[in-house]
C-alpha positions as MATLAB code, in Angstrom:
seq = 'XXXXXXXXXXXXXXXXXXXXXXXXXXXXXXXXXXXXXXXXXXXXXXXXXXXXXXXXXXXXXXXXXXXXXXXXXXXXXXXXXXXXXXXXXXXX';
ca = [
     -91.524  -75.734 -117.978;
     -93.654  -78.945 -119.301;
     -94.585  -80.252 -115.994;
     -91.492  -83.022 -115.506;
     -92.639  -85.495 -118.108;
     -90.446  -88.967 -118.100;
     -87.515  -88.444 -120.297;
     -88.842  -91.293 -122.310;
     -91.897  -89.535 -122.777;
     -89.691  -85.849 -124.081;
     -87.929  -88.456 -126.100;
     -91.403  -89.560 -128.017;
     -92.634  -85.670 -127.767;
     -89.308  -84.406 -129.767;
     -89.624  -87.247 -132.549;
     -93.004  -86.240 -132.972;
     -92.986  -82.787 -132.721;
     -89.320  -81.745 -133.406;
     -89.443  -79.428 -129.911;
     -86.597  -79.210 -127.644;
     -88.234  -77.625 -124.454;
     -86.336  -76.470 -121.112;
     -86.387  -79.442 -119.995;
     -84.897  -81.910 -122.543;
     -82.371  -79.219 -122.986;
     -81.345  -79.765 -119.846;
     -81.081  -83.521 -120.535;
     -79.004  -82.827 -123.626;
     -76.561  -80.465 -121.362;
     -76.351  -83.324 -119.044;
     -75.383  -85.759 -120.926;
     -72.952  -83.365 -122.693;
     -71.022  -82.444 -119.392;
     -71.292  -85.816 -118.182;
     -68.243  -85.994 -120.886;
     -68.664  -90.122 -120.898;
     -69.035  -92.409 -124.171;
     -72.741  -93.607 -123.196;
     -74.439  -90.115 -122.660;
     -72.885  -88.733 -125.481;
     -74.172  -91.232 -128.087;
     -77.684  -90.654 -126.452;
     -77.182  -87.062 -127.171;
     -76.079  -87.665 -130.469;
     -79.205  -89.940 -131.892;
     -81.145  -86.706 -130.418;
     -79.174  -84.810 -132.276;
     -79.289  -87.011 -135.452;
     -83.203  -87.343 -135.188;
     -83.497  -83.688 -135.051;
     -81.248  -83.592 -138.260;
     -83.253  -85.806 -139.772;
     -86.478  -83.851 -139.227;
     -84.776  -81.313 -141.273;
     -83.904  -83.380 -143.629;
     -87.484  -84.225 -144.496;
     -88.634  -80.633 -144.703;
     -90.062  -79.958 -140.920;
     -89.011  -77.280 -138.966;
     -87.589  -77.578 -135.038;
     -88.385  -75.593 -132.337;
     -85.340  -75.117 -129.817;
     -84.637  -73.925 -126.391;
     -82.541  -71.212 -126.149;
     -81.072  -71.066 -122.586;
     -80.046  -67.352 -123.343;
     -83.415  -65.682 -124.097;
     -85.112  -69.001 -122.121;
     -87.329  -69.121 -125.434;
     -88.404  -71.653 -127.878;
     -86.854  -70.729 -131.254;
     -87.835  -71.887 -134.785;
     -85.261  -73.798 -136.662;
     -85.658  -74.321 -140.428;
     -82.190  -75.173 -141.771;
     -79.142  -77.268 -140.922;
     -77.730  -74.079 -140.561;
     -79.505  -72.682 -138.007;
     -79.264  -76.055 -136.265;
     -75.334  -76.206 -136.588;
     -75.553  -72.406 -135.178;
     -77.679  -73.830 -131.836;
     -75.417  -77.265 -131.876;
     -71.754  -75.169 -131.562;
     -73.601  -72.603 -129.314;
     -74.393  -75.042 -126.505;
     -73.087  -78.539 -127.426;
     -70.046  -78.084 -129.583;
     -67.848  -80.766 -131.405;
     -70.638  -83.488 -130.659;
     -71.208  -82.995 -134.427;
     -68.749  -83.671 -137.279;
];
């Protein structure tokens, strides 16, 4: 785990880094099952920015609540894969 950084502070991490640790995955399940307008569209720009990273060529690294691993993501493919797996139809 990183140590309980301010989710502020994950947010700044992931746009710089393009990592999705344990805990901002648990964030982004939270605000998925919260099922509510607001939380969703903050899950969503994560999403997006993630996308974007792509996008310009860098790769993600991803939690995977299965293994409890970080995996490398290199493709909107592979993203799309993780997205359905754990937070599906929040992407169109």
């Amino acid at each position: 785990m990183s140590g309980h950084r301010p989710l502020a502070q994950q947010q700044r991490d992931m746009e710089k880094t393009g990592r999705v640790d344990e805990d901002l995955y648990l964030e982004f399940n939270a605000a998925y099952g919260y099922n509510s307008v607001p939380p969703m569209s903050w899950l969503l720009a994560r999403l997006k920015s993630l996308a974007h990273r792509l996008a310009i060529g860098q790769s993600l690294s991803l939690y995977d609540p299965t293994s409890g691993a970080q995996q490398t993501v290199d493709s909107m493919e592979q993203l799309n894969r993780w997205m359905d797996r754990h937070f599906p139809g929040t992407w169109s």
